[in-house]
SEVOKE-482800 format. One record per residue (C-alpha): x, y, z. Coordinates in steps of 0.05 Angstrom, whole numbers, padded with zeros to 5 digits, always signed. Layout:
% residues N
XYZ/...
***
This chain:
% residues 203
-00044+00693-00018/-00021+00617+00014/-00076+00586+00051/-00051+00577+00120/-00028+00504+00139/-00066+00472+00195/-00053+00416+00228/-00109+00344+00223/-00120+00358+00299/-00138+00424+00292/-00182+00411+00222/-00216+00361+00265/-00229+00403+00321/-00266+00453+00275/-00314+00399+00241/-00323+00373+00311/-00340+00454+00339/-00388+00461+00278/-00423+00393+00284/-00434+00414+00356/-00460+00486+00348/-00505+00469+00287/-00522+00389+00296/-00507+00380+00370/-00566+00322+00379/-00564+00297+00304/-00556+00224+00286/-00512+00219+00228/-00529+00216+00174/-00518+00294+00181/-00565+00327+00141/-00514+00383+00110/-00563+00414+00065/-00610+00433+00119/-00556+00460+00164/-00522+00494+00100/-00595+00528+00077/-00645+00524+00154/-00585+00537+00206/-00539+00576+00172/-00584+00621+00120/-00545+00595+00058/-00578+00609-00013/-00574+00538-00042/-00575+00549-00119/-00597+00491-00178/-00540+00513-00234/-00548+00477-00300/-00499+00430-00319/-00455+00455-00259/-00407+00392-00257/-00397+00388-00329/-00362+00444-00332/-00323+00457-00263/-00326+00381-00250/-00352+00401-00180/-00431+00374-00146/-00425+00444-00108/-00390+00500-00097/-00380+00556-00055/-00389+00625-00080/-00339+00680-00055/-00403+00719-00023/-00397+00664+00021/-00476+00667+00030/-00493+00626-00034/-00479+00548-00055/-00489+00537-00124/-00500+00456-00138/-00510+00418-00197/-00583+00420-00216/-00592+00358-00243/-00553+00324-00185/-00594+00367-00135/-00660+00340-00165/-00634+00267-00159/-00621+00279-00084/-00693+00316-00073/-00723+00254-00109/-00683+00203-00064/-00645+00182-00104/-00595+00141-00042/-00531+00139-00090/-00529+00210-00102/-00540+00230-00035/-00480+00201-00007/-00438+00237-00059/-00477+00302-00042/-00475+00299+00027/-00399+00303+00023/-00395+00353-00029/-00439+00398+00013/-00394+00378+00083/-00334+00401+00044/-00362+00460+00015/-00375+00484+00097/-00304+00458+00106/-00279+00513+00059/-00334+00565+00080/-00302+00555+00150/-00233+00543+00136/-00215+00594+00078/-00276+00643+00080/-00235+00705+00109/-00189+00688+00053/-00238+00676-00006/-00274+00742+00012/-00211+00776+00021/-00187+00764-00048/-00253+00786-00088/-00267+00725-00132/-00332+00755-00170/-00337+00688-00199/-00327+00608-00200/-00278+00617-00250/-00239+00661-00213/-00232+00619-00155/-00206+00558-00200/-00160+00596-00227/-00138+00625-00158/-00141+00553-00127/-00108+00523-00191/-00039+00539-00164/-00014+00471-00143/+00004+00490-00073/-00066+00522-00061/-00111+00477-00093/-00069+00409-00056/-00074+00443+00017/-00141+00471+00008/-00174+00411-00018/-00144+00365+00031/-00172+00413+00095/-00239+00419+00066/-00236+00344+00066/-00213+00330+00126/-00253+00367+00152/-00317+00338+00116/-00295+00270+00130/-00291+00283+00203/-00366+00328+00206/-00396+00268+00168/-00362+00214+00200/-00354+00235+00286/-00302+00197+00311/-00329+00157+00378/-00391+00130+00329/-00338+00113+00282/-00295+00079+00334/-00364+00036+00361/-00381+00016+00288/-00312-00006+00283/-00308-00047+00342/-00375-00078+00321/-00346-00107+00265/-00278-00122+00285/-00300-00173+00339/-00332-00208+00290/-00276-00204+00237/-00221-00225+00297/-00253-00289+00297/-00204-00296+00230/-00130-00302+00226/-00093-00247+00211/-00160-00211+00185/-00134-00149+00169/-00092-00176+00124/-00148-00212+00076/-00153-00182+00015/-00217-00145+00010/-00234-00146+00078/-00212-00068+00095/-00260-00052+00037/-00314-00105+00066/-00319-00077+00141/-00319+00000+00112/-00377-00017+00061/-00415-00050+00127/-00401+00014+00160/-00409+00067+00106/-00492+00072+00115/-00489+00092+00179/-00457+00160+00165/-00492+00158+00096/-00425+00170+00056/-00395+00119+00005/-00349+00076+00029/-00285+00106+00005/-00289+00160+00050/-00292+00110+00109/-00235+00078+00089/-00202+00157+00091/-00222+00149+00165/-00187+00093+00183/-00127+00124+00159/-00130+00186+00180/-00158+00163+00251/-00110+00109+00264/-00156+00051+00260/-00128+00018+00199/-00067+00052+00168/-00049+00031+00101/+00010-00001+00097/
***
């Protein structure tokens, strides 16, 4: 079965719906985990060496009720441990991205294990179109678009102040780095933002 193709808008009006229903008066950053396991009843469970061998932090099972994470990256984050978190935090926002997006169609099929699913998202056109919604959509849960847009503007009045700004090497990387602790994500995925919102398109 093809996953059906949505369009950003409508990805980023279901990260927007779920960050309302389940986080309506939360102040990024959003604390996946405890909607994942408190609001939504998930089973969260430590699996040993979990990225080493699917190269994933998390991952949904087809059950849909369970998230199995990498132990040893799961204790990091309970120990607070800041770097992992950030990388967490997304992993578990994307993992809701697919549980939302494609859970009709990853029950539908059966997968009775996480190898099954790999295999099943492993065809090119799957894996490319899945991935991208669950990360659109994570990007957008983690990282609400007006406090993105304020954050922004903070930092662009300052950086105006400098010829052609936007065009100084490092200083796209700079401003999302300044930004990226607010939302509690690594700065990479703010610079996804600015792309995918329209505030600084590459290129």
């Amino acid at each position: 079965m093809k996953i059906e193709r949505k369009t950003d808008e409508e990805l980023r009006a279901w990260a927007d719906e779920f960050r309302a229903t389940f986080a309506p008066d939360a102040v990024p950053p959003i604390d996946v985990i405890y909607i994942a396991e408190i609001d939504i009843g998930l089973e969260i469970i430590p699996t040993p060496q979990l990225f080493s061998k699917i190269d994933m932090d998390a991952a949904l099972a087809s059950d849909l009720n369970t998230i199995y994470v990498d132990e040893e990256s799961y204790m990091k984050w309970e120990a607070g441990q800041h770097w992992i978190e950030k990388r967490m935090r997304f992993s578990f926002a994307h993992e809701l991205g697919h549980r939302v997006l494609h859970g009709d169609l990853i029950k539908g099929d059966g997968f009775q294990t996480l190898e099954d699913f790999k295999r099943w998202a492993g065809s090119p056109e799957n894996y490319r179109i899945a991935e991208y919604q669950a990360n659109e959509f994570a990007g957008r849960l983690l990282v609400p678009i007006d406090l993105l847009n304020e954050e922004f503007d903070r930092y662009r009045a300052e950086a105006e102040k400098l010829p052609d700004w936007r065009e100084i090497e490092g200083m796209r990387e700079y401003i999302a780095k300044k930004i990226a602790p607010r939302f509690g994500v690594n700065h990479q995925v703010i610079e996804v933002r600015f792309d995918r919102e329209g505030l600084w398109p590459v290129g």
